[in-house]
N, C-alpha and C positions, 0 to 999 in steps of 0.2 A: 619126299615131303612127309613127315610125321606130324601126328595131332598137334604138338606145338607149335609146329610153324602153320597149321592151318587156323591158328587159332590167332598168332600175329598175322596173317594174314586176312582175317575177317578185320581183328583192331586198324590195321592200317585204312582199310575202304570202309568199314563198318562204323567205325569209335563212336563217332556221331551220332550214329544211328542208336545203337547199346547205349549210351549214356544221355540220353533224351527223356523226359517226362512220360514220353509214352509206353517207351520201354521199361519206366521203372514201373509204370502200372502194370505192367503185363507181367509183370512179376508173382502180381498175388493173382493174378488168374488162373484157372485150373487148364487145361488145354485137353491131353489124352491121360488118361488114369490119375498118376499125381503128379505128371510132369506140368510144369507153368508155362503159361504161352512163352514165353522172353525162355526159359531153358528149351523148349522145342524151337523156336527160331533159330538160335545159337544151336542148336545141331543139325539141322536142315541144314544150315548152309556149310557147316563143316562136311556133311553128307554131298550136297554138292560138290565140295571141292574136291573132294575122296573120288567121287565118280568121274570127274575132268581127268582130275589123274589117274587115275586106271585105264582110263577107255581113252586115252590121250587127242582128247576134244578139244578144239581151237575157242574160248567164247570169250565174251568180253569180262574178266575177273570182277571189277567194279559192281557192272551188274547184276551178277550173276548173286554176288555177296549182298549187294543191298537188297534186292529185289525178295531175295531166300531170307534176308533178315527183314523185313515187311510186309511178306505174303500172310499173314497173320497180324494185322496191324489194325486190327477191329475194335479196342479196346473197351470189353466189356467181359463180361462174366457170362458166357454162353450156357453155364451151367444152373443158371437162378432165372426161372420161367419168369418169360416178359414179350408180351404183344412183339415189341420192337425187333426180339430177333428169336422168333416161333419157328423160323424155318431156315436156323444160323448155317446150316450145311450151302442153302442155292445162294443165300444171301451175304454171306461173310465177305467173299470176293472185294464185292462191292461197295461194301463199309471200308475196308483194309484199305483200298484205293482210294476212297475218298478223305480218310484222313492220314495215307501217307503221304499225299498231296498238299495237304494244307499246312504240314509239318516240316517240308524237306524237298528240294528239286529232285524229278524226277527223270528218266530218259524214259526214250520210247519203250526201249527192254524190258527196262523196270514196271512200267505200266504196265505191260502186257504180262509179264512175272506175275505180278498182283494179280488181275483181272480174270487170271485161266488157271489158275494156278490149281483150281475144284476141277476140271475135267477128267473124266466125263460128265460127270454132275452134273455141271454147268454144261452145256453144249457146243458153246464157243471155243474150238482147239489151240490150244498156244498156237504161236503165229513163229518163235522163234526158238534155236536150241538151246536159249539159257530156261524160257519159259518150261521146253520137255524136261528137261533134267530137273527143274524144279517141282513138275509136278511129278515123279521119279523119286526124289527123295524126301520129299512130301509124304508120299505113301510109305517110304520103306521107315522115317520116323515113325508115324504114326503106329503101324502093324509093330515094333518096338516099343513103344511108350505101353501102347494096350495091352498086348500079348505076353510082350517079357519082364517087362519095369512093374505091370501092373500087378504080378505076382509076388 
């Protein structure tokens, strides 16, 4: 499987998701250095799917893509100081799931994808292996966006 096909592979389980209001907001958000939240989503979960396939892991594709494209579904500007989210690292989680809830049916995967997706931060451990690999390539975007892209 090459970028391409993980890439019709998100449009297949994703589209919806990518082409949502909320996705197009997360557009102009800043995320890690100058990456936008909606471009680090879209590669988290191509990062996930890179990682199923290599380490040839059994999970549920569906969720794993939606869950990886909503883990960041907080829609705000984390970067313009505001009471509301002063401590966006414990608290994003919890925003992300609360409005990719309101947005979109969820499975139990996906919730928990969302929910833990900050650990350790958060101290709540994934519960499932779409959840570990998500927070897996979670970290390995980010330590890219900041470190390599940022330069």
């Amino acid at each position: 499987m090459n970028k391409i096909n993980y890439l019709d592979t998100i449009n297949i389980y994703g589209g919806d998701i990518l082409c949502s209001k909320g996705m197009e907001l997360s557009k102009h958000n800043t995320q890690h250095g100058s990456t936008s939240v909606y471009d680090h989503s879209l590669a988290v979960a191509q990062m996930c799917l890179i990682i199923v396939h290599y380490l040839h892991i059994k999970t549920d594709i569906s969720s794993l893509i939606r869950g990886a494209l909503l883990h960041d579904y907080f829609l705000y500007d984390w970067h313009v100081a505001s009471k509301s989210h002063r401590l966006h690292g414990f608290t994003h989680a919890k925003k992300s799931l609360q409005n990719a809830e309101q947005d979109f049916q969820l499975t139990k995967i996906e919730r928990n994808m969302i929910k833990r997706h900050m650990f350790p931060l958060n101290i709540c451990p994934p519960r499932y292996r779409e959840s570990v690999i998500l927070c897996l390539a979670d970290k390995i975007c980010a330590v890219q966006e900041i470190f390599i892209k940022g330069k």
